[in-house]
N, C-alpha and C positions, 0 to 999 in steps of 0.2 A: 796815247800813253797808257789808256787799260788793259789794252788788247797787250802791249808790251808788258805789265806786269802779271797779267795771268802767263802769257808764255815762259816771265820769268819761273812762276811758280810749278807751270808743268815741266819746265826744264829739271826743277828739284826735284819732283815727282819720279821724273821718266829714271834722272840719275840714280835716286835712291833705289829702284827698281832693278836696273842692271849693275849695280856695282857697290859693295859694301865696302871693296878697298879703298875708292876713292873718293864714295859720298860723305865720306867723315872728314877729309881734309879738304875739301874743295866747300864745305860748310862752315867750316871757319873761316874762310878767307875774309877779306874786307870786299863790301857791296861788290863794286866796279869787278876785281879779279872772281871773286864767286863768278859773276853774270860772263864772265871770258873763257874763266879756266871749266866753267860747265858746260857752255857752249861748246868748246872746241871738243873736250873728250865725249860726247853726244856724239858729235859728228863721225868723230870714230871709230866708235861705237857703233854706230848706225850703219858702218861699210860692214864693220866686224862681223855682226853677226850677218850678213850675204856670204861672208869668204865659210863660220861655221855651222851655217844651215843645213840638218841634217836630209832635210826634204826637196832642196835644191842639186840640179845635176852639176857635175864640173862645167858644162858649158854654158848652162843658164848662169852660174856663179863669173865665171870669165863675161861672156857680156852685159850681166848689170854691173858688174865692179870696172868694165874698160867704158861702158856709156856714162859711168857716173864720174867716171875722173875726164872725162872730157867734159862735161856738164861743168863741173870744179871749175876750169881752169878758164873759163867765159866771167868777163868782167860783171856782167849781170846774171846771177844761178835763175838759169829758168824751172821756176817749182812746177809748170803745168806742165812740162816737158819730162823734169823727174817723175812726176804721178803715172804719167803714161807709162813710161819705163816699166814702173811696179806694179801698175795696176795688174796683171795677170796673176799677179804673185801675194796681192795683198791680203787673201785671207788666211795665208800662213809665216805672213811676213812681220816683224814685231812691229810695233809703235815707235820704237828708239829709230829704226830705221825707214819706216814710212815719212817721220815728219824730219827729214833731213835740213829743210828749207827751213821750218821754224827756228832749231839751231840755229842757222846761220843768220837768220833775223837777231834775235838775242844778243849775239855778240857783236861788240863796239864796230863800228865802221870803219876807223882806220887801223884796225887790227885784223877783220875778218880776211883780204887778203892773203895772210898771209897761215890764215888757218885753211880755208880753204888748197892752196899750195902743197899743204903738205898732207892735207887729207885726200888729193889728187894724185900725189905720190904712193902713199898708201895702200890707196886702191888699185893702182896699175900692178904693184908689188907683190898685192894677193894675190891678184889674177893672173900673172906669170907662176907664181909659186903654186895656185891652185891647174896651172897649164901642166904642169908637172908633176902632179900630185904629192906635192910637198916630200919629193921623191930627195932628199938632202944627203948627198954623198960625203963631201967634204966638209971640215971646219970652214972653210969660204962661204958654202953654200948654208951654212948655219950662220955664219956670219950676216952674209946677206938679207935672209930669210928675218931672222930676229930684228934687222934695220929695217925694214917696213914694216913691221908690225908692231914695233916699239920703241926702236930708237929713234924714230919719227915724232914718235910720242916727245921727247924729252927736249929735238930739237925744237918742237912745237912751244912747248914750256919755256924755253931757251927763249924765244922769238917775245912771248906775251912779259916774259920779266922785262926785258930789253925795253917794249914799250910802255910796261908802267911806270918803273921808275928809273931807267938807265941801270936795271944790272947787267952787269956782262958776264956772261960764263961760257963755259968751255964747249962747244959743241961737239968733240967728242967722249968728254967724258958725259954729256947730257944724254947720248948714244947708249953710253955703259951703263950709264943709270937706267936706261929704257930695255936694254939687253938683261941686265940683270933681273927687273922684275919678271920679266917673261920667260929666262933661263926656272925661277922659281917656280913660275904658273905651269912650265911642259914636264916640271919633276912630277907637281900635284897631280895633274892631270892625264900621267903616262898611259896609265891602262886603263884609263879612258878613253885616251887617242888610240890605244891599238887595238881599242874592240868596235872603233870603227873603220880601221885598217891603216891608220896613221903613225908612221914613227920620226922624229922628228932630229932623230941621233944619226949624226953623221956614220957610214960605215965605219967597221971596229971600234966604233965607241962604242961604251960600257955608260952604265947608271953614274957612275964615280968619275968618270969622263966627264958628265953633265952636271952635276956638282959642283966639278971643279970649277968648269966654264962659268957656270954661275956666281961662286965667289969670290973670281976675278973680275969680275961685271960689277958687282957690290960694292968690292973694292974701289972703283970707279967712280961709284955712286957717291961712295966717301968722299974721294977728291971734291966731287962735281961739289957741293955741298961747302965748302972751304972758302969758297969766291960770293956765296950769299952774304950779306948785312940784314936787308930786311926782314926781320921778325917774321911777318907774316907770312912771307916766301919761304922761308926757311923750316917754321912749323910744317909749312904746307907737305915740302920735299922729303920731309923726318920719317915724318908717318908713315908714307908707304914702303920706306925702306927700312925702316924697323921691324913692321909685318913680317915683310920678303924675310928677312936676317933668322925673324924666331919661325917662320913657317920654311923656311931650310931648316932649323935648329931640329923642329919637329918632326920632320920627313928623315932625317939621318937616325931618329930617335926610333922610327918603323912606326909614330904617328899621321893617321889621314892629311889632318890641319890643324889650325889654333884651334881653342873653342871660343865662342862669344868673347866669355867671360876676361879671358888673355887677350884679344883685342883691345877690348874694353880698357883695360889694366895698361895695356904696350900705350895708350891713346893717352891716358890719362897721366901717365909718367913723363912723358914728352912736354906736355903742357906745364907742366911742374918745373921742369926746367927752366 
């Protein structure tokens, strides 16, 4: 049981560490969904950065992201079999993704299944898209692209409500809501991606193209959001799509991002509610 609360504790650690959008809602939650909904986006997390390692080759990225979704998908995750994996890679591999296994310790046992599954998904999704060098022709291929690496995310969220208290929601608006924050993060992030030679815009689309895609996805978001009762689920889901909402707001404005302070503010208004 202590060795379980310290993991709890570095699991907060690790989160705080990679993700300011989500360590603020996923800290509120009540115990049981904290120790789930941290676990699971960890895990995600932890492919995430193998697919955007900038020291990793395309092929090294395809085979730890196709050995590790077979890993996934074995009723027992063998962690001494993932270490091997990584170990060539570990002194420039982060911590969020070294300690995969811990993750997967942390979260409840009749739910991990079903995180693992999609974090299996996930992974295979990168590693085709990164087979291809995230080479996205068409809105399909954007479509696609954005469902592993996000709308997974939402059906995942979908799955852990389901077994905390019986909510049922919509799994493709859970999609939309997943597409959307990440149509946000490829606006923020644009010439970022293309000064490592990344573009993530389907051919003939335009910035405004990607925009739009995005607050049709939001829009989505809203729906998804409608079919929640529980308080604390509903807090949880607010938050990061309020973000997304004012960091489109600010990107249209020829603003970077929020600052702090507007976080802080967008977080605290919500709770007021």
């Amino acid at each position: 049981m202590v060795k379980d609360v310290k993991l709890q504790k570095d699991a907060m650690r690790v989160l705080k560490e990679t993700s300011r959008t989500f360590y603020i809602p996923i800290k509120l939650l009540k115990s049981v969904l904290k120790d789930t909904v941290g676990s699971a986006y960890l895990c995600m997390r932890a492919i995430d950065e193998i697919e955007d390692h900038e020291q990793l080759s395309a092929d090294t990225k395809q085979h730890l992201l196709r050995a590790t979704s077979k890993l996934l998908q074995t009723s027992v995750f063998d962690k001494e079999a993932y270490l091997q994996l990584m170990k060539p890679y570990q002194a420039i591999l982060p911590e969020v993704t070294m300690r995969l296994a811990d993750w997967l310790h942390v979260c409840p046992e009749d739910i991990v299944a079903k995180i693992k599954q999609s974090t299996s998904m996930m992974a295979d999704g990168m590693a085709k898209w990164t087979e291809k060098n995230w080479n996205l022709r068409t809105k399909e291929d954007l479509d696609e692209y954005t469902y592993y690496v996000a709308g997974l995310v939402g059906v995942m969220l979908s799955d852990i409500w389901n077994w905390y208290d019986g909510t049922k929601t919509d799994y493709d608006l859970a999609i939309g809501y997943g597409r959307g924050l990440q149509a946000v993060n490829m606006l923020r992030n644009q010439q970022e991606d293309a000064e490592r030679g990344v573009d993530f815009m389907p051919d003939d689309w335009t910035r405004a193209d990607l925009f739009m895609y995005a607050k049709e996805n939001l829009q989505q978001a809203d729906r998804y959001l409608k079919d929640i009762q529980t308080r604390n689920i509903l807090l949880f889901c607010k938050i990061p799509l309020a973000l997304a909402k004012k960091t489109l707001s600010a990107l249209e404005n020829g603003e970077e991002k929020m600052s702090r302070a507007e976080v802080e503010a967008t977080v605290d208004d919500i709770l007021k509610k």
